[in-house]
C-alpha positions as a Python dict, from the first residue, in 0.01 Angstrom:
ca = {
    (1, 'X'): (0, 0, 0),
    (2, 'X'): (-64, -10, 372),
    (3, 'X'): (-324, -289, 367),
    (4, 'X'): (-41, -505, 164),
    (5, 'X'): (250, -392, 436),
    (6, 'X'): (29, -517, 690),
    (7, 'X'): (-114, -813, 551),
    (8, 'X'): (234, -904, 473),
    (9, 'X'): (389, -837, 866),
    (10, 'X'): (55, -1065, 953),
    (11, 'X'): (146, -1326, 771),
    (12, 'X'): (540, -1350, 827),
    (13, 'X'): (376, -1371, 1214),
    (14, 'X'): (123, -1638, 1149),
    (15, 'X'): (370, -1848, 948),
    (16, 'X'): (675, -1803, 1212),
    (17, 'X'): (403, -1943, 1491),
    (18, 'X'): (283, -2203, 1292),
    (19, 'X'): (593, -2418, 1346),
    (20, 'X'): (551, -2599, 1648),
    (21, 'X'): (833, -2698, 1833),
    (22, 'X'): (902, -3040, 2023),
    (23, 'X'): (896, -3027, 2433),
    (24, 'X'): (1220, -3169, 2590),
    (25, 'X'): (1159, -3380, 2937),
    (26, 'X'): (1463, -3357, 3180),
    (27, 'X'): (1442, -3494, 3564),
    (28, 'X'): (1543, -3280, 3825),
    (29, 'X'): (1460, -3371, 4197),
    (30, 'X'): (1234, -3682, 4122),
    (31, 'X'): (991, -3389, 3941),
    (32, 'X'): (962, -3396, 3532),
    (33, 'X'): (1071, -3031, 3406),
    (34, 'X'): (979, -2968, 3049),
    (35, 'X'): (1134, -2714, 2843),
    (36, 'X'): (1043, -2580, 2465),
    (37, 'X'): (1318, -2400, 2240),
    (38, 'X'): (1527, -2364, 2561),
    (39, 'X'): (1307, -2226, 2807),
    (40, 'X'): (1118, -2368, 3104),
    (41, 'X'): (754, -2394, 3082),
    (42, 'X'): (511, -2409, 3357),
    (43, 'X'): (236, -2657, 3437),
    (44, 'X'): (8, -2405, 3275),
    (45, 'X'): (231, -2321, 2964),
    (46, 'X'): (265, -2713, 2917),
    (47, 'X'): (-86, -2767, 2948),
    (48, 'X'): (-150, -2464, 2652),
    (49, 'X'): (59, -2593, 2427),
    (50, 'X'): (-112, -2962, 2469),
    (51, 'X'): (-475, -2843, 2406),
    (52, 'X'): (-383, -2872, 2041),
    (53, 'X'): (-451, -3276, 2069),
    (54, 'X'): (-677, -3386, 2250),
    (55, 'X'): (-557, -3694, 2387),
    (56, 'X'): (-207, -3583, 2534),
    (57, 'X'): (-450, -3287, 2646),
    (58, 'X'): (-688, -3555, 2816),
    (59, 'X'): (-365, -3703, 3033),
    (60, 'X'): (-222, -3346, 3121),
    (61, 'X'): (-559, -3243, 3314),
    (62, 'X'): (-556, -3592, 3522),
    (63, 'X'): (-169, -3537, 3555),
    (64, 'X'): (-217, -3179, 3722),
    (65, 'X'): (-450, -3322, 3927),
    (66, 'X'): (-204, -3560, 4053),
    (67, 'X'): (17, -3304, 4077),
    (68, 'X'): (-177, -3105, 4278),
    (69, 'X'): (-265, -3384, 4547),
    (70, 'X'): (63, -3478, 4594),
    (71, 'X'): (139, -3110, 4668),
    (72, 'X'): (-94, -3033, 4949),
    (73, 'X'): (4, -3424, 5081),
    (74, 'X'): (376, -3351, 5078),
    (75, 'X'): (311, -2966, 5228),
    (76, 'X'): (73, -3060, 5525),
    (77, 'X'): (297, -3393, 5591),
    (78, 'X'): (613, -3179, 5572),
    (79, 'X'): (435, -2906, 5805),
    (80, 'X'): (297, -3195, 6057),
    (81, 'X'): (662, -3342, 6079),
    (82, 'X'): (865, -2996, 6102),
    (83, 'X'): (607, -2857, 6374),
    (84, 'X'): (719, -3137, 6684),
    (85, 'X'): (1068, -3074, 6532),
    (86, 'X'): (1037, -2691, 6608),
    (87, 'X'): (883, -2746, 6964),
    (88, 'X'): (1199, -3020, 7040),
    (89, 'X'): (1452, -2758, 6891),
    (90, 'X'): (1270, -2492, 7119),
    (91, 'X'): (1295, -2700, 7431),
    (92, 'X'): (884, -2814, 7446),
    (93, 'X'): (759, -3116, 7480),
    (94, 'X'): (692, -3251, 7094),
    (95, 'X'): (377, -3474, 7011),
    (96, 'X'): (539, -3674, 6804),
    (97, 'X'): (238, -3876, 6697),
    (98, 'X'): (183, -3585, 6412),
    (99, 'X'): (512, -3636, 6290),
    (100, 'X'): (420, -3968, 6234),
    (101, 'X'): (121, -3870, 6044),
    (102, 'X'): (318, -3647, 5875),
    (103, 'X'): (562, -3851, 5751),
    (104, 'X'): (278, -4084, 5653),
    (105, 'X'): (130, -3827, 5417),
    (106, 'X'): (469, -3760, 5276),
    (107, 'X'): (495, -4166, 5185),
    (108, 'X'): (146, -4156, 5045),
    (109, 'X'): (237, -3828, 4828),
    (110, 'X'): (532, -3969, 4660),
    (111, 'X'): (371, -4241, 4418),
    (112, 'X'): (90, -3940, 4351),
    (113, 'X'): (360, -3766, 4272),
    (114, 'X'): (538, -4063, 4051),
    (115, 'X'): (224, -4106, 3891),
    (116, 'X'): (224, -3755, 3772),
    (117, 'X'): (549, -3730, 3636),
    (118, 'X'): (433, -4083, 3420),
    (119, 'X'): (142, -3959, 3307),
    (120, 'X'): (260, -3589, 3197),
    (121, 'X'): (586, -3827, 3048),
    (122, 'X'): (319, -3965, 2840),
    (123, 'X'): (110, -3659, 2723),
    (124, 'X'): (459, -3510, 2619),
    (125, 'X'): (545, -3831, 2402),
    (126, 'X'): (221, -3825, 2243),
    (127, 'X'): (231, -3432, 2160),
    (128, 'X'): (561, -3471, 2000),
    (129, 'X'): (473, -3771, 1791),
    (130, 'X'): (217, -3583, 1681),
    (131, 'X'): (427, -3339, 1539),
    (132, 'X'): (556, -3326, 1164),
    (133, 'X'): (933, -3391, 1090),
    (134, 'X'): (920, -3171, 819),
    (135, 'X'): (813, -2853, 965),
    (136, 'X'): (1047, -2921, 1224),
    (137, 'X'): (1379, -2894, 992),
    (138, 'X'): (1225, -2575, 805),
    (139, 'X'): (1318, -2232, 1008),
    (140, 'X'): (1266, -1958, 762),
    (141, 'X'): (1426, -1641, 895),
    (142, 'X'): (1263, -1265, 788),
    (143, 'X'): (1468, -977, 683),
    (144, 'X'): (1275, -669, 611),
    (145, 'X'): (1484, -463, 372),
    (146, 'X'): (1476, -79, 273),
    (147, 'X'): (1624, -10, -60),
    (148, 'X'): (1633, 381, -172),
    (149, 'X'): (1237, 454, -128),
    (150, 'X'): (1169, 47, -187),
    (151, 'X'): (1076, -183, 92),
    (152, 'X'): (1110, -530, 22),
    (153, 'X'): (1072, -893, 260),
    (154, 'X'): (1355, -1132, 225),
    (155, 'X'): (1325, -1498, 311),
    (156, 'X'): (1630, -1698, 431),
    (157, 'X'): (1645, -2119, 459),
}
């Protein structure tokens, strides 16, 4: 009886999982934010749930890698053009030749980071049309019922 209570609890687990669900792009800052049955998911989340094809998979790695340049661009630009800021806020004499360089890397970081947001775009598009309608419509809700000294699985549509 034990084996069948637990292959039953396994299987009402597998089959609730098995649904995927579609990822929903919204734009915030210039940045892509992607969210699945209402909550965020992070690069590495996003990049989970897309191992299951190959292809949108594919365009997530070389989008993360995009990612990533434009991050330590934009951070070591930002840093080079905040630093002669600080020393003319503190009364020193700024160099500001590196704020010029900085704001150089920040201009080359920005299509890096437009690139990304195209490419992950993409990968999204192609994970959700990969998806079945049909699965998507069916949410089967579990009710696990005690009767007297019965136990009994209910399945609502």
């Amino acid at each position: 009886m034990k084996k069948i209570v637990f292959a039953m609890f396994v299987a009402i687990f597998t089959f609730s999982n098995v649904n995927a669900q579609k990822i929903e792009l919204k734009k915030s800052f210039g940045e892509n934010l992607f969210y699945q049955n209402g909550e965020k998911l992070t690069n590495r989340q996003l990049t989970n749930i897309l191992k299951s094809n190959n292809e949108a998979f594919n365009l997530i790695k070389s989008a993360k890698s995009n990612y990533t340049w434009a991050t330590i661009l934009g951070v070591s630009g930002g840093a080079l053009v905040g630093f002669p800021i600080g020393t003319a806020v503190g009364g020193g004499d700024p160099k500001w030749e590196l704020a010029g360089a900085g704001a150089a890397l920040i201009l080359v970081a920005i299509p890096i980071l437009n690139n990304y947001n195209k490419k992950s775009k993409a990968a999204v598009a192609l994970y959700n049309a990969d998806l079945p309608t049909v699965s998507s419509s069916f949410k089967p809700v579990f009710n696990l019922n005690f009767k007297d000294v019965n136990l009994g699985i209910t399945m609502s549509f």
